[in-house]
N, C-alpha and C positions, 0 to 999 in steps of 0.2 A: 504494500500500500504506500502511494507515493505520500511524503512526508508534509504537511502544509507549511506552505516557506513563511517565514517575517519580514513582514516589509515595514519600517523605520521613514515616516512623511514627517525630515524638518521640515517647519513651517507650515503645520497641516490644517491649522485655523483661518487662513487663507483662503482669497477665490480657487486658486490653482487648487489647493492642498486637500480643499474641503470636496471638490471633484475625483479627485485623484483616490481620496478614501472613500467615498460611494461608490466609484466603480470597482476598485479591489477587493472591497472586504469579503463578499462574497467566496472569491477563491483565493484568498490568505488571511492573515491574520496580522493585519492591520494597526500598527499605532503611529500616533501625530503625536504632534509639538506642538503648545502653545508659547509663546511670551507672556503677554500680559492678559487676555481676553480668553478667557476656558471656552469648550463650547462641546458640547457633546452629540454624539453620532452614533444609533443603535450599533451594533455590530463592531464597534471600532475603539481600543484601549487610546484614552487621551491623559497624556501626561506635561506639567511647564518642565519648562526649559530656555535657560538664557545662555544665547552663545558669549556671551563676555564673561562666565564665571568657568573655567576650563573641567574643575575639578567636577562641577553639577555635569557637563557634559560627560566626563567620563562614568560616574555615576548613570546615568541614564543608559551609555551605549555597553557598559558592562550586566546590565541589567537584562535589557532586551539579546543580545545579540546579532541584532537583526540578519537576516542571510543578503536583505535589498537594502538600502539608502537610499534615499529621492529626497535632491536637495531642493524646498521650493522655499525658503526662506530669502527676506529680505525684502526694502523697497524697491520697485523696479519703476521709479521714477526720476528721470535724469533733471529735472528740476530741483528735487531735493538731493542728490547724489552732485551737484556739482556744489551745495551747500553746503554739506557733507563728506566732504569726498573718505572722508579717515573714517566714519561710521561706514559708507558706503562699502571700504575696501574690508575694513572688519568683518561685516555681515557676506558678502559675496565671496571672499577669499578666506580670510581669515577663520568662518566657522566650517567651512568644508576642510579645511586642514585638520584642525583639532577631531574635526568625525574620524577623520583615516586616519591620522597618528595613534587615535586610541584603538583602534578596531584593526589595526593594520594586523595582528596575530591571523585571522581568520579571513580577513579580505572577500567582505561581501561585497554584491555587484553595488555600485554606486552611478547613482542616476542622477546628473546634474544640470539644473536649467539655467539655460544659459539665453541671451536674443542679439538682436542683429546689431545692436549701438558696439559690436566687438569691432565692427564695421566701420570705413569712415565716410559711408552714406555719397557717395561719389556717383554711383554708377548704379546700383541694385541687379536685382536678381543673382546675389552672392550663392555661390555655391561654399560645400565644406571646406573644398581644398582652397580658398582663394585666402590671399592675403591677410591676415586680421591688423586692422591699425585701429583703435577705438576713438571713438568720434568724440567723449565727452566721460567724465568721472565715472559714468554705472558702464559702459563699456570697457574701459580700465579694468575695474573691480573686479569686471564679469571674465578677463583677458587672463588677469592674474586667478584667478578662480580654477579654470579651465586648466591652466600652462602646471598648475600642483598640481590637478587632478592626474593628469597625464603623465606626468613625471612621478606619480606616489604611488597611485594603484595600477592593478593587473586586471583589473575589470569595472571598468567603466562605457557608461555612455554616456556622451555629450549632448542635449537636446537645445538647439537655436531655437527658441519661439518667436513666434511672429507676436504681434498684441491679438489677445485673445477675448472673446468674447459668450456671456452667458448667464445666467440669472447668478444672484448672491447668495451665499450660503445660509439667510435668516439673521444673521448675529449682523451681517455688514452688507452694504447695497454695493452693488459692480458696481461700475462704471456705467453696462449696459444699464441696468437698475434705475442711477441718476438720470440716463437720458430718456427714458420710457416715463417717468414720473414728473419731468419736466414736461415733456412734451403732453400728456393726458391733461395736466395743467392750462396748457395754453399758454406755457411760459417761453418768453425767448430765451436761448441757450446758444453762447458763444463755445465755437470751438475752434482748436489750433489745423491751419492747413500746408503749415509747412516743412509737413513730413508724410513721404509715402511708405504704406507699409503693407503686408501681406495678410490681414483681420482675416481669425482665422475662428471657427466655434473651441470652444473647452474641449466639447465632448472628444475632439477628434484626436485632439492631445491627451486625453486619458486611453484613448485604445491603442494610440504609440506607444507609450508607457508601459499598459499591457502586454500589447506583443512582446519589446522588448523586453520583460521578465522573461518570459516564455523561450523567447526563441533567439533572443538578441546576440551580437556578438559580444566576446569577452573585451572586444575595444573597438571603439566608433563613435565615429560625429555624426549628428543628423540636424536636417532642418524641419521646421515644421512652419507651414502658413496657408494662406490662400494663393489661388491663381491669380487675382486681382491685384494690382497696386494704388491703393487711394488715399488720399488724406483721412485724419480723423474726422475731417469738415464733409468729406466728399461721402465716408461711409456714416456719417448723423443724418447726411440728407438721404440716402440709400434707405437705413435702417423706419427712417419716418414715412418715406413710400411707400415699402413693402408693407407697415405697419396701420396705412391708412391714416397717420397722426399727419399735420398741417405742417409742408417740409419750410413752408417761410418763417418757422422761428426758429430753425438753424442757420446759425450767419455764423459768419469766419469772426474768428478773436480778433481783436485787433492790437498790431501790432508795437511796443515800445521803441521803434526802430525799425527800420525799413531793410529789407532781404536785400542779403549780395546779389552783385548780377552778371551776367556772364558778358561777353566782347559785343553782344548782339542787345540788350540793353534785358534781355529777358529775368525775370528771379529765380534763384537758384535754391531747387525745392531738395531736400535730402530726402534720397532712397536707398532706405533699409530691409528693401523686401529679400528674400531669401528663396533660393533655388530649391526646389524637394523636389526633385527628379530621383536620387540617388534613393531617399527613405521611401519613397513609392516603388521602387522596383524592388529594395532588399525587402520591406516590409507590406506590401502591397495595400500601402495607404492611399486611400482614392482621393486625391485632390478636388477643390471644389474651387467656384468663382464664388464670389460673393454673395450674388442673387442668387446661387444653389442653396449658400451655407445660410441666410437671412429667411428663405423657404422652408429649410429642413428645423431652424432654432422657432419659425412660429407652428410645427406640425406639431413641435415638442409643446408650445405653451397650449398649444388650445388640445393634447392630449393628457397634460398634465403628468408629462413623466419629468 
């Protein structure tokens, strides 16, 4: 009888984390991490844990053993990370170390998320093997995160996410959450358009996840996103049409400062979208566009799963 593995979600009180443990629990056995906000999840052992006190981590991973790691801890917000940048580099770099130094005796798979800011948004549709120069502090973080990963363990996998999107876990609203609740409102809602990226649903980054427990290899990068490339401005107006909400109270932020511009006098929009060509044919994850993925997240709300 095959044995039920442990899987170990730092940061599991999270949008990412709190997805991550409803799809697993089921076939493992399951425990998260909190900081400072508990939250509980049938099925699923939740325990705190603060990565700046080393000794509570060792505590923790000596406890569990876990056989998986999946690291989803941290802000993955380059506004606050370039405020930040020494919290930033702690939480991204810093607490995935201290996981594998303590647990390095038994060397379970470790699953680290990573996104495209490792990027310096130049050009988009980055594949694995391309260049990493990071654009800004959480790409940094996220550079040095990855470069120990890779150099400490014998079994890892790197996941590039794209921004993701999908309902809140109850205790916190997404992001999606704010703009569905604005919009029912009738409120207007400024958002930023000068960044393109590959908005991709949650759920499809949980069955990445999945497979690779399952089947993954003992070392590998992947990307995950959409086939689309759009601003956060471009997919609020997206998300408000499929949604039937009124797309004229999405209007672009506006700006402190006016966008670089290229020889031709046009503004120079940074794109961090991400190639999944490669994690489509090892893992035969089906890529979506947007209007598929916007389609398939309201079959989910109006079925209630």
């Amino acid at each position: 009888m095959k044995r039920t593995q442990g899987v170990l979600i730092v940061g599991g009180s999270g949008f990412i984390g709190t997805h991550l443990a409803l799809k697993l629990r089921d076939e493992h056995k399951v425990y998260l991490t909190f900081n400072s906000r508990s939250i509980q999840i049938p099925g699923v052992t939740c325990l705190p844990l603060d990565l700046k006190r080393e000794n509570w981590v060792k505590r923790v991973i000596y406890m569990i053993q876990p056989d998986v790691v999946i690291f989803a801890a941290g802000a993955n917000d380059p506004a606050w990370s370039e405020v930040n940048p020494r919290d930033a580099e702690r939480m991204h770099a810093g607490g995935p170390s201290d996981i594998l130094n303590t647990s390095i005796t038994w060397q379970p798979k470790f699953i680290y998320l990573s996104n495209g800011y490792t990027f310096d948004g130049l050009k988009g549709n980055y594949k694995e093997t391309d260049t990493l120069l990071p654009a800004n502090a959480l790409g940094k973080a996220k550079v040095a995160g990855e470069n120990f990963i890779r150099g400490k363990s014998l079994n890892y996998n790197l996941i590039r996410v794209s921004p993701l999107f999908g309902r809140g876990n109850g205790r916190r609203l997404s992001s999606l959450d704010v703009l569905r609740i604005k919009l029912e409102r009738n409120e207007r809602i400024e958002v930023p358009h000068t960044e393109l990226h590959g908005f991709a649903p949650v759920s499809g980054l949980t069955d990445l996840v999945s497979r690779l427990i399952q089947v993954g290899p003992k070392k590998g990068i992947f990307h995950y996103g959409g086939l689309s490339r759009v601003s956060y401005y471009e997919f609020a107006k997206q998300f408000a049409k499929t949604f039937g909400y009124d797309s004229d109270l999405v209007v672009q932020k506006q700006l402190s400062q006016a966008l670089p511009t290229n020889r031709y006098g046009e503004p120079l929009i940074a794109d961090f979208s991400l190639n999944c060509t490669q994690t489509v044919r090892a893992l035969e994850i089906k890529p979506l566009l947007l209007q598929e993925s916007l389609d398939l997240f309201q079959q989910e709300m109006v079925g209630g799963t």
